[in-house]
C-alpha positions in Angstrom: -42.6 -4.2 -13.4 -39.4 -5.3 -12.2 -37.4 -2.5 -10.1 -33.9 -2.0 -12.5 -30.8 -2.9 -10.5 -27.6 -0.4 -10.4 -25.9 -1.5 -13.4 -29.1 -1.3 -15.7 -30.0 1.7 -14.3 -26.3 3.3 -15.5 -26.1 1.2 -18.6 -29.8 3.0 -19.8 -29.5 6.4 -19.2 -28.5 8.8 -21.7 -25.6 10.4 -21.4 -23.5 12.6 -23.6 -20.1 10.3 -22.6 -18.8 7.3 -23.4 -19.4 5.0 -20.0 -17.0 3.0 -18.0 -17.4 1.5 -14.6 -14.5 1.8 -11.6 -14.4 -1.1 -9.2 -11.9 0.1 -6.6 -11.3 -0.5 -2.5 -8.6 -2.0 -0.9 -6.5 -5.0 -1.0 -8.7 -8.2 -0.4 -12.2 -6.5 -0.4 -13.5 -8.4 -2.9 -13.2 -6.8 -6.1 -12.3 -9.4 -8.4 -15.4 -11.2 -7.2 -17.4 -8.2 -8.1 -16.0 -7.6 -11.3 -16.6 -11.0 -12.8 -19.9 -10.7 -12.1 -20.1 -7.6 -13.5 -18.2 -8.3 -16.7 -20.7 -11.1 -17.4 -23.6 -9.4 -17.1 -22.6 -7.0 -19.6 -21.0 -9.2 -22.2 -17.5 -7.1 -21.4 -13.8 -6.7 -20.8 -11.9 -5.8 -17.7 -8.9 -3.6 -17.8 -6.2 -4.3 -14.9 -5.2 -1.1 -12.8 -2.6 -3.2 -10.8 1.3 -1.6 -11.0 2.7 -5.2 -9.8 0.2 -7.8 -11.5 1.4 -6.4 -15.0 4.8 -8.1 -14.4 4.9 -11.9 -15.5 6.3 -14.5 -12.2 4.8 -12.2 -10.0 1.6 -14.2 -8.7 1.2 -15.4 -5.5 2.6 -12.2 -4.0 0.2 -9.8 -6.1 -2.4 -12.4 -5.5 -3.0 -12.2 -9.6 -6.0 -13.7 -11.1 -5.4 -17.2 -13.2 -6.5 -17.7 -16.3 -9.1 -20.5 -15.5 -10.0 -18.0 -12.9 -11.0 -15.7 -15.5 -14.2 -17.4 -16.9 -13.7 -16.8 -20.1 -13.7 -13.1 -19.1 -10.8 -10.9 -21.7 -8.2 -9.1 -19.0 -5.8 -6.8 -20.3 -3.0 -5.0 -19.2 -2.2 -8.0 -16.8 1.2 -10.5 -16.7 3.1 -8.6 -19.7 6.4 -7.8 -18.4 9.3 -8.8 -17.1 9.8 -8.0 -13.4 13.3 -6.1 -13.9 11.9 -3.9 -17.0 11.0 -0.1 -15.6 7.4 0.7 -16.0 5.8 4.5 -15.5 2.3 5.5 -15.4 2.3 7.7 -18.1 3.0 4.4 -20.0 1.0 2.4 -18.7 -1.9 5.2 -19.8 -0.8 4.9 -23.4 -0.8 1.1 -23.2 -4.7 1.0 -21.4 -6.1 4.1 -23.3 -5.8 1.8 -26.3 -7.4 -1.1 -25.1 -10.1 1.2 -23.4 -10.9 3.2 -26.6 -10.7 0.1 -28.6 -13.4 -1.2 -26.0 -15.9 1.5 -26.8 -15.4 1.8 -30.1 -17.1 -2.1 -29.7 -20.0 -1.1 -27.8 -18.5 -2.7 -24.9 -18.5 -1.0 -21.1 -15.2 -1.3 -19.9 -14.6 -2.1 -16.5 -11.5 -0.9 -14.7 -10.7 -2.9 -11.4 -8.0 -3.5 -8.9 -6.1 -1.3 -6.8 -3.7 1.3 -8.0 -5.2 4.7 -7.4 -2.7 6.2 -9.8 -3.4 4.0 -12.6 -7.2 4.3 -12.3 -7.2 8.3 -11.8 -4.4 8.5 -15.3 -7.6 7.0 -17.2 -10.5 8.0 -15.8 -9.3 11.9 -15.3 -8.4 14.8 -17.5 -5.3 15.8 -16.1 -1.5 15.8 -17.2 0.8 13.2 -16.5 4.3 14.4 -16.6 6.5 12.7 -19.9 9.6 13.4 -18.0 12.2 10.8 -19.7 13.7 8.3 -17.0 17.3 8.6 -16.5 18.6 5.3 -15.6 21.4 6.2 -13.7 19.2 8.0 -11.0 17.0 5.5 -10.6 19.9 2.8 -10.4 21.2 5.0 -7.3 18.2 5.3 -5.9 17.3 1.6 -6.2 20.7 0.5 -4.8 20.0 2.8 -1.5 16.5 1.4 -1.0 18.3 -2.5 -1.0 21.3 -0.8 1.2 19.0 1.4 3.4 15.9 0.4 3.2 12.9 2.5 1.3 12.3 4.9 4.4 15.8 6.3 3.4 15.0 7.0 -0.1 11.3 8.2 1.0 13.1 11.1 3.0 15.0 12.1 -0.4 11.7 13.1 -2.0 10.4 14.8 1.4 13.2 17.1 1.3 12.7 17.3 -2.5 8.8 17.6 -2.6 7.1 17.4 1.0 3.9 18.2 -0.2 4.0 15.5 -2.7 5.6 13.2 -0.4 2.4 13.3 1.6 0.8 11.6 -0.7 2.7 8.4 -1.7 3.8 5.5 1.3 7.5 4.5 1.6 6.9 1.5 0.7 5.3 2.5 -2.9 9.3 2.4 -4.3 8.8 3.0 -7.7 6.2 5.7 -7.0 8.7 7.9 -4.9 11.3 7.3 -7.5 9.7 8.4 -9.9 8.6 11.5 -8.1 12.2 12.5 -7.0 13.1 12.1 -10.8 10.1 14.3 -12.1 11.3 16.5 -9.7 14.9 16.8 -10.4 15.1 16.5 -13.8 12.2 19.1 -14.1 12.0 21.2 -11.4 8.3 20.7 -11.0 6.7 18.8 -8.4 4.2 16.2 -10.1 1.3 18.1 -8.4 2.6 21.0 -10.7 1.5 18.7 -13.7 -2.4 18.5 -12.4 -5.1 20.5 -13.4 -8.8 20.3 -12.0 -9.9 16.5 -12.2 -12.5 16.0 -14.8 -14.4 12.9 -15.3 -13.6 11.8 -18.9 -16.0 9.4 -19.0 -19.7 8.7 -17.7 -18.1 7.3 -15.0 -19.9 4.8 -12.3 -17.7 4.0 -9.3 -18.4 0.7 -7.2 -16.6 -0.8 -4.2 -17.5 -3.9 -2.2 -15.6 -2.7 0.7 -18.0 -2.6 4.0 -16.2 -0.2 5.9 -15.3 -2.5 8.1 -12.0 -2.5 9.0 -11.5 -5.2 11.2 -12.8 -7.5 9.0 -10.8 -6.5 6.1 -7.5 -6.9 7.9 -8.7 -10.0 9.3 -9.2 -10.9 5.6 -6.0 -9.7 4.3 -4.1 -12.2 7.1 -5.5 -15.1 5.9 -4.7 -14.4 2.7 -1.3 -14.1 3.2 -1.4 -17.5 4.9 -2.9 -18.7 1.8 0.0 -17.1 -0.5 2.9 -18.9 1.8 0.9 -22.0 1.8 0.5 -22.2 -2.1 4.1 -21.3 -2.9 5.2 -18.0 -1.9 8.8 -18.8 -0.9 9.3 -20.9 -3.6 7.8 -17.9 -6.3 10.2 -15.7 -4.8 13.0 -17.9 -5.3 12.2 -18.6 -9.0 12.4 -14.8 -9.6 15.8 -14.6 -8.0 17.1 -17.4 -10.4 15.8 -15.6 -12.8 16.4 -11.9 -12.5 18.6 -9.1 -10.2 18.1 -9.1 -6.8 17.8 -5.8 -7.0 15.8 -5.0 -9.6 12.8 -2.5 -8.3 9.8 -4.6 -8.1 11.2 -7.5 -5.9 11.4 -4.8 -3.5 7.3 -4.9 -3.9 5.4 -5.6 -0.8 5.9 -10.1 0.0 8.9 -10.1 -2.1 11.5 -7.8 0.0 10.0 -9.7 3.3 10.6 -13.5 1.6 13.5 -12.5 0.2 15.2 -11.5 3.5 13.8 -14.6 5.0 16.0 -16.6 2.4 19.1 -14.2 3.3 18.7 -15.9 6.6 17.8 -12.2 7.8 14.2 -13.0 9.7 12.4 -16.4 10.9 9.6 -17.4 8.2 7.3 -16.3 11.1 8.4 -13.0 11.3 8.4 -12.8 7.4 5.1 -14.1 7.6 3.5 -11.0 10.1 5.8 -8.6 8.3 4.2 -9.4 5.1 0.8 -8.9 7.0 2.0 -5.8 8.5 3.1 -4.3 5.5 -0.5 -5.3 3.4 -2.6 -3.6 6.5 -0.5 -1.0 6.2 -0.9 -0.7 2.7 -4.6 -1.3 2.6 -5.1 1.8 4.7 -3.0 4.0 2.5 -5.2 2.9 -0.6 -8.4 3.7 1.7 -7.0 7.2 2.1 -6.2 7.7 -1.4 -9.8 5.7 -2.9 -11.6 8.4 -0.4 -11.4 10.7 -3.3 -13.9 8.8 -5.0 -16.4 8.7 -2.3 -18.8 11.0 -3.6 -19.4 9.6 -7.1 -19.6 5.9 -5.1 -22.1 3.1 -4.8 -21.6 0.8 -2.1 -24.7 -2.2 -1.4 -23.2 -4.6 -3.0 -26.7 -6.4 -3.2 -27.9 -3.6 -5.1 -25.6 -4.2 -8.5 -26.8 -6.5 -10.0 
């Protein structure tokens, strides 16, 4: 008798919960790989848990998947917005909830993937997520300082507001610390006032192709910057600009602040090109920080899936 893989093994047993499967890791592990091949051994659907690949233009710098890419695969929540239109997580869990129910509901395992811990945890956990209205005006301000002072000066805003919270978000996750500082003022709660304990919704099966090595993964994520420059970076960057503010929110998004100062004459295109490096390592990290959360519900031989 043949020995069942990982994925069979999940997709038999009973269980009194719907199932879903979480590929997660870090920026340039691998997981799109994964979850294609995934996704086609079930017969399913992916669900995107990216905050920047959700905005339409933004490609090269979110390193977005391409439609003949795809393989006939249905991705959702992916290239559906306009850069310089405000986007929270509480609705981006409204919009994915749907999709995910409607999923089930077709006998189909969803499969979340990609990297934003926020967006993954709003689904896959029983927990509140603050529906604090945005006030425009605030985040206009706050917006303006980041272009004026850079993000570290706004970051400082929400650790005076909310240190403990602060701990948990990077400077360079803009619209994250926004946010917070608005939850915060405009409610008087910190967000970590809005969890309760995280329960799993869903049978949930968690899967990562990252090796734990880290040199290798930041050796990874410089030659994929490389790549981005050489297939059109600058020029991606400069289409937005025609296109929309310089100062809307995400073109402050990690490749896009970096390019754009290059084309303000600010910093050589070689010193863009290790700052955008810089910036992904640093990046990758946090997101290994945050995904160790998930370590103990976690599968990681990738040989073993399928």
């Amino acid at each position: 008798m043949k020995k069942m893989n990982l994925i069979d093994q999940f997709v038999s047993k009973e269980s009194s919960k719907s199932k879903i499967i979480v590929i997660y890791g870090p920026t340039a592990c691998g997981k799109t790989s994964l979850s294609l091949q995934v996704a086609k051994s079930l017969q399913t659907e992916i669900i995107s848990t990216d905050s920047r690949q959700i905005y339409q233009g933004m490609n090269l710098g979110t390193w977005k998947i391409l439609p003949e890419e795809m393989q006939g695969i249905p991705h959702h929540m992916i290239d559906f917005l306009s850069p310089d239109t405000p986007y929270s997580v509480w609705e981006y869990h409204e919009s994915a909830k749907k999709v995910l129910s409607q999923l089930l509901e077709n006998g189909k395992i969803p499969i979340l993937v990609w990297g934003t811990g926020l967006y993954i945890d709003s689904l896959v956990y029983d927990f509140v997520i603050p529906a604090v209205p945005a006030c425009e005006t605030l985040r206009a301000e706050l917006e303006a300082q980041a272009w004026e002072f850079w993000k570290d000066f706004v970051y400082q805003k929400l650790v005076n507001l909310d240190p403990e919270y602060a701990k948990e978000l990077h400077p360079n996750n803009l619209n994250y610390v926004i946010r917070a500082i608005e939850v915060k003022m405009l409610s008087w709660k910190s967000k970590k006032d809005y969890r309760t304990e995280k329960t799993l919704l869903y049978d949930t099966l968690f899967l990562t192709p990252y090796d734990q090595d880290r040199a290798k993964l930041y050796e990874k994520i410089d030659a994929r910057i490389l790549q981005m420059f050489e297939a059109g970076l600058v020029e991606e960057v400069q289409e937005l600009l025609e296109k929309y503010s310089p100062h809307s929110p995400w073109l402050l998004s990690i490749g896009y602040k970096e390019v754009n100062d290059y084309l303000e004459w600010k910093i050589s295109l070689e010193a863009c090109k290790a700052l955008v490096q810089k910036h992904n390592r640093n990046y990758a990290k946090r997101q290994l920080t945050w995904f160790g959360r998930y370590q103990e519900y976690s599968h990681h031989s990738f040989e073993s899936y399928l």
